[in-house]
N, C-alpha and C positions, 0 to 999 in steps of 0.2 A: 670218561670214555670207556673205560675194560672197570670190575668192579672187584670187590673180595665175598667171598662166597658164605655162603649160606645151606646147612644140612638140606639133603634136596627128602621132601616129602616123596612115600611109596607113590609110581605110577604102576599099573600094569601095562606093561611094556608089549610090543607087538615082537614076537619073535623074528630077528634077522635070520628071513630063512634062503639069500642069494648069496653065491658066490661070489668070492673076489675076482676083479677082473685085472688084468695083465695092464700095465703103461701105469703115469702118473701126473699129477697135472703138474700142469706148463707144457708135459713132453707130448707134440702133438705123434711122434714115433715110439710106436712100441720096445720096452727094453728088453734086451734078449731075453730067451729062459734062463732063467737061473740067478740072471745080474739083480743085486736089491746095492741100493747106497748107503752108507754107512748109518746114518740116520736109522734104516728101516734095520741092519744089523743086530745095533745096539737097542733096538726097540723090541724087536723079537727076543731078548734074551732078558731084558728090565721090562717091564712091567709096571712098576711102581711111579711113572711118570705120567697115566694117565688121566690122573684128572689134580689139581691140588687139593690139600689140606681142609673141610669144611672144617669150622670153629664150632657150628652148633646152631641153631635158634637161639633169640634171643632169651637171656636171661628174666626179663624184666615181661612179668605174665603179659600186658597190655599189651604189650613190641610182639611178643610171642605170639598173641591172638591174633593180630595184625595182620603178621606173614603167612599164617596157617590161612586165616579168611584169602587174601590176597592171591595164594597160590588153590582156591576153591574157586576162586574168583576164575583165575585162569584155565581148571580145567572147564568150565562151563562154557568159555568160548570154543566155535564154530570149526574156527579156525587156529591154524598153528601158533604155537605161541612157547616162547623160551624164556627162562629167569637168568640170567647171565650174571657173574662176579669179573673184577678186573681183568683177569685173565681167560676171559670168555670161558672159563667152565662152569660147566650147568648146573646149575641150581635146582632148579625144576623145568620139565615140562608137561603141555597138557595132551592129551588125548590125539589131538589132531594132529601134534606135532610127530608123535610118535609114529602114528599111521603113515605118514607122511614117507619119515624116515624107512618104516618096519622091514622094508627089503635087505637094508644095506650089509652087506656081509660082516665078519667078526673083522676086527684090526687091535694091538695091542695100547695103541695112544690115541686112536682117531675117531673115535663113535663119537657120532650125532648128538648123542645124551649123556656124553662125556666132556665134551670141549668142541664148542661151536668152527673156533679158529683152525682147530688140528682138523677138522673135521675136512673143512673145505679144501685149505691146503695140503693135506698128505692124503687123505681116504681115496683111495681108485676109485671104489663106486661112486666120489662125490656126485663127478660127472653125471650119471645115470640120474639122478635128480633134478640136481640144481644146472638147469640149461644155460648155453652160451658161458658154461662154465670159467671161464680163463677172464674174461674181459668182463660180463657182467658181476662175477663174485669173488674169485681171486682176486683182481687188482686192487677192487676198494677194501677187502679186507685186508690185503698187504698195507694199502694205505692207512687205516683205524690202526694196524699194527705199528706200523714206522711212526706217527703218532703217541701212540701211547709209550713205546720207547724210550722217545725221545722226552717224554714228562717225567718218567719215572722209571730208568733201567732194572732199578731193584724189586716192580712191583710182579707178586709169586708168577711164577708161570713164564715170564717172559725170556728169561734170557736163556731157556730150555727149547723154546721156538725157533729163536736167533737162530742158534747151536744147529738145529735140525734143519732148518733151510740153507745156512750156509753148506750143509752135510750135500744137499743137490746143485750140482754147478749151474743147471738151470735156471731154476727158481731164485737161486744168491744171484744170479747176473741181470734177473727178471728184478728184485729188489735193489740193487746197489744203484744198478746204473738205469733199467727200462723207468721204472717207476716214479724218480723225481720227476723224469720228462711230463710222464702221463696224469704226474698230478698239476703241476704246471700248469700245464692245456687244459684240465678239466675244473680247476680251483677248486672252493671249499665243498662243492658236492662230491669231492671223492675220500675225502672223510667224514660231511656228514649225513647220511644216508636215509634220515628221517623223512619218509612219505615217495624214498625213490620207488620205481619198480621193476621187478625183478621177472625172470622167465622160469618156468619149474618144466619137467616131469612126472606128474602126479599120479602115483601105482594106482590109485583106482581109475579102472578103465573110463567110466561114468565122466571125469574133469579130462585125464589125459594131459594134452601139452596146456597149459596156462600159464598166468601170470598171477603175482602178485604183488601190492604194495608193501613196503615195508615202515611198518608203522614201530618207534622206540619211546619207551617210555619210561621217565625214573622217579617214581609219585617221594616226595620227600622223605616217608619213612622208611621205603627203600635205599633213598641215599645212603642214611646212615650205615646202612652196612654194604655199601659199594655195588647194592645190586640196580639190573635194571631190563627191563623186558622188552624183547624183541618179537612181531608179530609178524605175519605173511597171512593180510588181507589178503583172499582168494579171491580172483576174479573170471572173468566167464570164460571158456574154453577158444581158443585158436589154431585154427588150421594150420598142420604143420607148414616150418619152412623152407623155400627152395633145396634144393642139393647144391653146394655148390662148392669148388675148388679148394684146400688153403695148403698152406705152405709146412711144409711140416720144421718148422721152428716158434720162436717164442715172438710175435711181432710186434711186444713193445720193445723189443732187444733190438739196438740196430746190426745190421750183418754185413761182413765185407763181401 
């Protein structure tokens, strides 16, 4: 499911040249000025949590060439595409993805090309991207997350996640108690995600609002080092959607 990581080859990176925006996901209300949750406290002052430990390429020249070809492999596609390790920190990404991202402002644990998972769940700007943010990407990655947990609480990265969402009363009440329900209702599609699709944001004006499919893939000698790539087949562009009403609370949370 989540993998162990791998030295990420040089990308030239698109410079995050947007500012952070105010609020957080789950919270459909804005947080005062000034208020941050402890999570983003201790995030602001550590540093050293942002992405885990890479090991290295492999030793073993063949393995080596592999992963080098693999991730040449990646940047030649079209389309976005991420190398992911257990704990969903990135490995590599290619060209597309970065563009993709290239807007997103700075954050101390949450970049895009740092760790997919923090990405979604803590970064303000997620939103700006990835559309229908809360329900189409948060909950299934909360779900892949409470998953992979539950297989293996000691594997790197995770119990520093836990830690951080239970830090937002929101988001812990969106997992403790929304999420079993939502996965229930939606069964094994809400952990596994292979060829669902997804809504974006995409900063070049040219796509705009679209979608994509999410194609994963873990070719066997990936396995061996717990990696495994994540793509966002781009597909044709869509008229934006109605305007309309929501509730400013978390609505897989029930409320009295």
């Amino acid at each position: 499911m989540a993998e162990e990581s791998v030295a990420k080859d040089s990308v030239t990176k698109v410079p995050a040249v947007r500012a952070l925006m105010t609020g957080r996901p789950f919270a459909l209300v804005q947080e005062p000025p000034g208020q941050r949750t402890a999570a983003r406290e201790r995030a602001a002052d550590d540093t050293t949590t942002v992405r885990t430990q890479a090991p290295g390429l492999p030793d073993d020249p063949e393995l080596r060439a592999y992963v080098e070809d693999y991730f040449a492999m990646t940047d030649a596609l079209p389309f976005p595409s991420v190398v992911l390790d257990p704990g969903w920190g990135v490995a590599h990404t290619n060209p597309a993805y970065d563009a993709l991202f290239g807007g997103i402002g700075p954050h101390p644990t949450a970049m895009p090309d740092h760790n997919f998972l923090r990405f979604v769940l803590f970064h303000p700007d997620a939103a700006a991207v990835l559309a229908e943010h809360e329900t189409a990407w948060c909950l299934p990655l909360l779900a892949q997350f409470a998953a992979a947990l539950a297989d293996d609480e000691s594997a790197p990265g995770l119990q520093d996640i836990r830690r951080e969402i239970a830090d937002d009363p929101i988001m812990d009440a969106a997992f403790r108690l929304g999420l079993p329900h939502w996965v229930d209702a939606v069964g094994d599609a809400a952990v596994h995600h292979d060829g669902a699709v997804r809504h974006l944001r995409h900063p070049d004006p040219k796509r705009g609002r679209t979608s994509c499919r999410l194609v994963n893939e873990s070719p066997r000698t990936l396995r061996k080092f717990g990696l495994r790539r994540l793509t966002l087949v781009l597909r044709e562009n869509e008229p934006p959607p109605a305007v309309r009403r929501v509730r400013a609370h978390l609505t897989v949370v029930p409320v009295s």
